[in-house]
N, C-alpha and C positions, 0 to 999 in steps of 0.2 A: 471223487467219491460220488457215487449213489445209491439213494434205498429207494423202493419204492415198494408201496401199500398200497392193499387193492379195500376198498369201503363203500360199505354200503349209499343208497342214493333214494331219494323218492322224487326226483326229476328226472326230465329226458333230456342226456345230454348228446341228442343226434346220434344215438348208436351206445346202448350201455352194455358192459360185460356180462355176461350171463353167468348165474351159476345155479345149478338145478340142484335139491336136495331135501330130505323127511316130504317130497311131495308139492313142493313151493319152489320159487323160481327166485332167487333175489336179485335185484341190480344194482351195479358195481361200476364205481369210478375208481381209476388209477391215481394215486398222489406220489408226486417226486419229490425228494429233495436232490440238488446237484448243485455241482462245483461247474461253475460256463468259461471261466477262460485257464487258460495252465496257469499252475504257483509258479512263481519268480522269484519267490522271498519264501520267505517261513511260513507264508498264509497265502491260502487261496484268493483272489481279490472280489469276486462275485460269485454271488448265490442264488438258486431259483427254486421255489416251491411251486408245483405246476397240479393242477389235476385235468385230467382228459376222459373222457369218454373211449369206446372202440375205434372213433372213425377221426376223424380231423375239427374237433369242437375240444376250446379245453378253456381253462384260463389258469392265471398265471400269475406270480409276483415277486422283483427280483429283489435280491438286497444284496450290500456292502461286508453288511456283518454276520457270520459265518452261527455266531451264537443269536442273532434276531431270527435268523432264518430256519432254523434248527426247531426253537421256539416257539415260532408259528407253524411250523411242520407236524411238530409235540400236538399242538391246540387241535391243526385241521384233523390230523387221524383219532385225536380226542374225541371226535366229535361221533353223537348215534347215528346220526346221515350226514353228508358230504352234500348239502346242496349251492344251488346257484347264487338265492338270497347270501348266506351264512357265507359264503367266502365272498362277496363283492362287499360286504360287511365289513371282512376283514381287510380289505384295499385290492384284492384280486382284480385283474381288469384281462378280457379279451388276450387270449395268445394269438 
């Protein structure tokens, strides 16, 4: 499984999504949730909430549990901006 959500930003993260609109230009980071290895069992055994930029800059933070991961997924797109601080906050580090 994946979702992914596109949010607003007010840093530069090497290349941000554009979206033009009422006159004003906003910038946009992508947030994932995913499943990283096949289910074996009943449950997927790893999880990744990622956010990236347009180009090859993002970061990242993986978990075990299906419901932490979810969780923090709920919190980041919660968020009014998506920035750098605010998710290495949350334990994000470098993808």
């Amino acid at each position: 499984m994946q979702v992914e959500v596109f949010k607003r930003t007010q840093d530069d993260w090497y290349g941000n999504y554009k979206v033009v609109g009422d006159q004003r230009v906003s910038d946009l980071v992508k947030v994932s949730f995913m499943n990283l290895l096949p289910t074996t069992g009943p449950e997927p055994t790893n999880w990744r909430v990622c956010v990236w930029g347009n180009d090859d800059f993002g970061l990242e933070r993986d978990f075990e549990s299906e419901t932490e991961a979810w969780n923090i997924f709920l919190q980041v797109i919660g968020m009014e901006f998506v920035n750098l601080q605010a998710l290495r906050d949350l334990g994000f580090v470098s993808a």
